[in-house]
C-alpha positions in Angstrom: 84.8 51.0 155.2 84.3 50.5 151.6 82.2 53.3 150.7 84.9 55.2 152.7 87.7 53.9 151.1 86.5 54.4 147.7 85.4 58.7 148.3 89.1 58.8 149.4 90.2 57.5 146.6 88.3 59.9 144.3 90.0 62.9 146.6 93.1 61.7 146.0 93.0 60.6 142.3 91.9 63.0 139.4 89.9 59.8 138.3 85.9 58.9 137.5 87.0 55.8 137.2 85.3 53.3 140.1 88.2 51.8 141.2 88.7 47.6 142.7 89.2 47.3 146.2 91.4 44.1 148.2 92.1 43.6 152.0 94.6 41.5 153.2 94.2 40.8 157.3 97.2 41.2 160.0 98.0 38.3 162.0 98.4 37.8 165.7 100.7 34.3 166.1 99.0 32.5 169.5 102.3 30.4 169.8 105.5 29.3 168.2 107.6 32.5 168.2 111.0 33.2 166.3 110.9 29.2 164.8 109.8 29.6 161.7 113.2 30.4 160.0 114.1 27.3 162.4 112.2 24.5 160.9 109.6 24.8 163.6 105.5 24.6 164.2 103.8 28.1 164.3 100.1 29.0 165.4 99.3 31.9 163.6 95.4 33.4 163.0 94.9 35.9 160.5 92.7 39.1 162.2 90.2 41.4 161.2 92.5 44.1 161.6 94.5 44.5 158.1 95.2 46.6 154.9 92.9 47.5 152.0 93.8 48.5 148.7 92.1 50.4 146.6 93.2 50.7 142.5 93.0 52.0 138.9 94.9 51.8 135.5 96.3 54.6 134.3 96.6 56.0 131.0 100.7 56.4 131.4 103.3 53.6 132.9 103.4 55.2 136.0 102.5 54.0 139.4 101.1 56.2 142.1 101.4 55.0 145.6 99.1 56.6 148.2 98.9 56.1 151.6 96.1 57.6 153.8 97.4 56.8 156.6 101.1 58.0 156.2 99.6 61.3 154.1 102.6 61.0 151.6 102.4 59.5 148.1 105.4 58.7 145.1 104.5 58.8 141.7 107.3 56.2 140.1 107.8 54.9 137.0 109.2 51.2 136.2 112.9 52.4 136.2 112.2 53.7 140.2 111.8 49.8 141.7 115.1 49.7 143.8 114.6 50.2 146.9 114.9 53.9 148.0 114.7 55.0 152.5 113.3 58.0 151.4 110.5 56.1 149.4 109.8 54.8 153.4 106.5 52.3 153.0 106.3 52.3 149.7 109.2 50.3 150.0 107.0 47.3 150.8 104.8 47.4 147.8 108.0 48.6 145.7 109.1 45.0 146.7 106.6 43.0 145.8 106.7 44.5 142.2 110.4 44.0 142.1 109.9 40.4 142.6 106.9 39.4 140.4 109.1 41.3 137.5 111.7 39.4 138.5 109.5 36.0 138.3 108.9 37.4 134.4 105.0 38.5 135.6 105.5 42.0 133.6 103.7 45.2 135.2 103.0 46.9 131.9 100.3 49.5 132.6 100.5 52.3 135.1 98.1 52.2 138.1 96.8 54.9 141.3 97.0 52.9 144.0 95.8 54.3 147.7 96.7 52.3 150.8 94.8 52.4 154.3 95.6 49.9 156.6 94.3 49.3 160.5 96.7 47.7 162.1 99.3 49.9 164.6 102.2 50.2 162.9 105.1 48.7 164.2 103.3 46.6 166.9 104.1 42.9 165.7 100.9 42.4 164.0 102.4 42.2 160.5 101.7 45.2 158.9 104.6 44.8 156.6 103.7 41.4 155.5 100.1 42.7 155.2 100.4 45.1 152.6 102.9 42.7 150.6 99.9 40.4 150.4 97.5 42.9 149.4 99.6 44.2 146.8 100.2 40.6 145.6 96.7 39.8 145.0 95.9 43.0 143.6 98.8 42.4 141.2 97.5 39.5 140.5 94.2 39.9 139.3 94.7 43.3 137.8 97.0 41.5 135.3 95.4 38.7 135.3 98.5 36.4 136.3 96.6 33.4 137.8 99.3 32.7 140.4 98.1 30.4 143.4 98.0 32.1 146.7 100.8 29.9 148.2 102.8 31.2 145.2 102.0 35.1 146.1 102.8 34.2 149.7 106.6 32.8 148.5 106.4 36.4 146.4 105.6 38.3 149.9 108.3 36.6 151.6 110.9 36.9 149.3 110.3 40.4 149.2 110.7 41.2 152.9 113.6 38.9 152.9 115.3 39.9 149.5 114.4 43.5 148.9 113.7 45.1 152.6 116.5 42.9 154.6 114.8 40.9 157.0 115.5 37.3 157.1 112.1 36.7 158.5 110.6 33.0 158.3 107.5 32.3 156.5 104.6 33.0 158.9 103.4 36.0 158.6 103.0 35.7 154.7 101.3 32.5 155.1 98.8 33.5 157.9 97.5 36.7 156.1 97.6 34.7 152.6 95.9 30.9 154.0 94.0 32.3 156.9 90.6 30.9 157.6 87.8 32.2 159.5 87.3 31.1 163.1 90.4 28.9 163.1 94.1 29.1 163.4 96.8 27.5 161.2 99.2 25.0 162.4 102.1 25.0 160.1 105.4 23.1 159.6 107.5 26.1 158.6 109.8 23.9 157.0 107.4 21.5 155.2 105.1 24.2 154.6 102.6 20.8 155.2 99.2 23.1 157.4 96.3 21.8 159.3 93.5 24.4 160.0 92.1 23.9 163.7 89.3 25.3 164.9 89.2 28.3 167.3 86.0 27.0 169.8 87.2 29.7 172.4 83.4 30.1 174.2 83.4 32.6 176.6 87.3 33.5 176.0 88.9 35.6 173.7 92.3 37.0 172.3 92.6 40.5 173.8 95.8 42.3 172.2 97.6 45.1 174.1 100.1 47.1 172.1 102.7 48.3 174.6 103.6 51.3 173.0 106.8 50.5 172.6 107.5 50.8 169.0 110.3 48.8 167.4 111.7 49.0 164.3 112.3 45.1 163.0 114.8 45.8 160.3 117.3 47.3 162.9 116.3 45.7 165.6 118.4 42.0 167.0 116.3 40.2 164.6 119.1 38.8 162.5 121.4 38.6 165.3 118.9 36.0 166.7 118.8 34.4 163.8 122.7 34.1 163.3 122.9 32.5 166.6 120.4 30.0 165.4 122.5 29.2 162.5 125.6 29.1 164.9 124.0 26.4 166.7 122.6 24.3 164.3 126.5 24.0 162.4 127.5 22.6 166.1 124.5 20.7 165.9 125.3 19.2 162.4 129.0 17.8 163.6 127.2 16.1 165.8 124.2 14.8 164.2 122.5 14.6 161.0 120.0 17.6 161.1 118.6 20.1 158.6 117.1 22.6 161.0 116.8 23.3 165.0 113.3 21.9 165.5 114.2 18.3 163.9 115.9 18.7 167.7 113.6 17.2 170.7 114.1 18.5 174.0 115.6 14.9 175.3 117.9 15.3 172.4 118.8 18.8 173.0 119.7 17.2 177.2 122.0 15.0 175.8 124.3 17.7 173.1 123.7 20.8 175.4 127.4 20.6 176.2 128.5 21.3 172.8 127.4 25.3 173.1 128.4 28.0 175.0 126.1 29.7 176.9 124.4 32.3 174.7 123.6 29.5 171.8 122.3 27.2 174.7 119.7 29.7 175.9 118.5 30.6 172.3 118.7 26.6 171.3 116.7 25.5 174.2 114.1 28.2 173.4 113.3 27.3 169.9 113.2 23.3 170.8 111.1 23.7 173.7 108.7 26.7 171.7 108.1 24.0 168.8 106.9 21.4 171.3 105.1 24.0 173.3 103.2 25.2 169.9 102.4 21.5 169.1 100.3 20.8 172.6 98.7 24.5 172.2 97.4 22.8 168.7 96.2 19.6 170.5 94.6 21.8 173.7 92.5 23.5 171.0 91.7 21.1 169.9 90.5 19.4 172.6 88.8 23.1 174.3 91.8 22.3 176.6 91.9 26.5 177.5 93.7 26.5 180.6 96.1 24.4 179.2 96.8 26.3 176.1 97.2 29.6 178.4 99.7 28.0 180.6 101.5 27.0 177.8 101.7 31.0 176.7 102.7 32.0 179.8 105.6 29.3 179.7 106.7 30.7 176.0 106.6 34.5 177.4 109.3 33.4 180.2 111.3 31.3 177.7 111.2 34.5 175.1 112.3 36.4 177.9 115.0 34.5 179.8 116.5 32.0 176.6 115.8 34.3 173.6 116.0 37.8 175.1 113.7 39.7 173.2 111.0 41.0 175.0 112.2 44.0 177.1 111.4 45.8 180.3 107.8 47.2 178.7 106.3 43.8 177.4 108.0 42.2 180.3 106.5 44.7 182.4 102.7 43.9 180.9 102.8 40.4 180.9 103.1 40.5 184.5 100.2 42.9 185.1 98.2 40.7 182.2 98.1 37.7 184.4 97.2 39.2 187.7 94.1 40.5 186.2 91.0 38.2 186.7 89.8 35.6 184.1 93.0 35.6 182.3 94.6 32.4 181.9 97.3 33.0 179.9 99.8 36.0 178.0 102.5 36.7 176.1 104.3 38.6 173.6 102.9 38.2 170.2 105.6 39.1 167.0 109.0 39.4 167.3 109.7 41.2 169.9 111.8 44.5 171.1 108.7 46.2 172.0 104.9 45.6 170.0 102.4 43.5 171.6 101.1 41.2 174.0 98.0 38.6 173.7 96.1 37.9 176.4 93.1 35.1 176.4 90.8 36.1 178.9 87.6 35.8 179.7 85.1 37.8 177.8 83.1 39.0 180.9 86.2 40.4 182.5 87.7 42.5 179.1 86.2 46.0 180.6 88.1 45.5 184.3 91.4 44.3 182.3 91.3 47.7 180.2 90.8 49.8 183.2 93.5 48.0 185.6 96.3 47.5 183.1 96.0 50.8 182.0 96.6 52.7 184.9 99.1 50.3 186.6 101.0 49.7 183.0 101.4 53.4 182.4 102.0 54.3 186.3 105.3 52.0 185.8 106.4 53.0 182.2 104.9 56.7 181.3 103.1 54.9 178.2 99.4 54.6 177.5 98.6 51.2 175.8 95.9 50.6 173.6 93.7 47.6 173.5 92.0 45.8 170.6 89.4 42.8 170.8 90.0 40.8 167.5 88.4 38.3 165.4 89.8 35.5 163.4 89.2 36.8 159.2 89.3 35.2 155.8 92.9 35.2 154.1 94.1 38.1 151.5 91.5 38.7 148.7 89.5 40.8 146.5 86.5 42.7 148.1 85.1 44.5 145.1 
């Protein structure tokens, strides 16, 4: 990939010069869906599936962003940093820059920059947070900032929040900027306090199948989601004295359930129940407790589905395939929802007969043809050469 990356760049770039080159991974999240902006545990792994950067100085002040992948570029100068629709991805990078100025870390050289990434786009895997933290570290060390990574992720997050819209908790940032090879990361979203455990999986692996159904996070119910979460914890707090959702135990939430109507009750009892689920899934790891940890995935698919409403007919609709198929023991939606994809931990030996089945019975009931990735656990965001 390198050697590729780098004859790219000299096609694209009127430039001898040999230029650095950083990756920063995607991230599948195992368990502990929409609770990070609630206070909650998350199980994120970073993947070998990702974005690479590859960069130069230039002799001017002017940035050039290139993407391979989206075969457009936008030569920019300082003054071009607000954020633009028609400047489309570059948006994300544009973001990034935004906020490190605004941190007083100056930009003050001009720099070719090409983007290729490997991850789907718009599947749940973080591509967005992805190339935030690969533009982060190249930032970094090009101008020598000597940030610390959990700085760069605070950056990355702040930029999706502040500058692209989302109100997206911390997780995706944090799993592609702490992630750790051959284990996942158990985090206190609130806290920020992490515990690496390891991923001893055997003859199992995480088998990801993107539905196809492309949604489009920004405009999607995303915020709406989150509002209601914010609804219910203001109930909560005349009743109690909380700080977020997920200081909430299921045997508390029993006893106050009669304080919400029933939309906030469904997405309450979701993200209380999702951060206790996520904290046995860290324990069955643990412990090489499999079968527990894919029941417990099942359990958070159906809860995402009937409490938070945000999986739809076409991840719905491959779930249900995913754990008919043999050796799979558990599946759910991975992301935030509204389309993307699902992860499936299934036995090794079975992978090829999964691929063939789901295939033809997934697109014989929704016209679309998924696609299917075997992933690995990677390294966090970083410089490669």
């Amino acid at each position: 990939m390198i050697n590729i990356l780098k004859k790219i760049f000299f096609n694209k770039f009127d430039t001898s010069e040999k230029p650095k080159i950083y990756f920063a991974p995607g991230r599948i999240n195992i368990i502990g869906e929409h609770i990070d902006y609630n206070g909650g545990y998350v199980l994120p792994m970073s993947i070998n599936l990702g974005t690479y950067a590859a960069v130069n100085f230039r002799e001017d002040n002017l940035i050039n962003f290139v993407s391979y992948n989206f075969k457009d570029n936008f030569l920019l100068n300082e003054h071009e940093l607000k954020f633009n629709s028609e400047h489309n991805w570059a948006n994300y990078p544009k973001g990034v820059i935004s906020v490190f100025e605004e941190a007083g870390f100056r930009i003050n050289k001009g720099f070719n920059v090409l983007y290729h990434g490997n991850l789907p786009k718009g599947a749940g895997l973080s591509s967005s947070a992805s190339i935030e933290l690969v533009t982060a570290v190249m930032l970094n060390d090009l101008f020598d900032f000597k940030i610390d990574m959990l700085d760069l992720v605070k950056f990355s997050k702040k930029a999706e929040n502040e500058y692209m819209g989302l109100n997206c908790g911390i997780m995706d940032q944090f799993a592609i900027g702490m992630g750790k090879k051959n284990h996942s990361i158990l985090l206190d979203s609130n806290s920020l306090e992490f515990e690496y455990i390891p991923m001893n999986l055997g003859n199992y692996t995480f088998l990801i199948t993107n539905s196809m159904k492309v949604r489009k996070l920004v405009e999607s119910k995303y915020n709406e989601r989150q509002n209601e979460c914010n609804t219910a914890l203001k109930l909560l707090q005349k009743e109690l004295i909380i700080n977020n959702l997920c200081q909430l135990s299921v045997e508390d939430f029993n006893l106050v359930e009669y304080i919400f109507d029933e939309n906030i009750k469904k997405r309450t009892l979701h993200v209380v129940s999702e951060n206790q689920r996520t904290k046995k899934a860290a324990e069955f790891l643990k412990n090489n407790d499999l079968h527990s940890l894919g029941e417990l995935l099942n359990q958070s698919h159906l809860s995402l589905k009937n409490n938070y409403e945000v999986t739809g007919y076409e991840l719905d609709t491959l779930q249900e395939i995913s754990v008919k198929q043999d050796g799979v023991i558990g599946s759910r939606m991975t992301g935030a929802g509204f389309g993307g994809c699902t992860i499936t931990l299934i036995d090794k030996s079975k992978v090829d007969d999964f691929i063939k089945n789901v295939e033809v019975e997934y697109t014989k009931k929704t016209g679309l043809e998924p696609e299917f990735y075997i992933v690995e656990s990677e390294d966090m965001a970083r410089k490669i050469c």
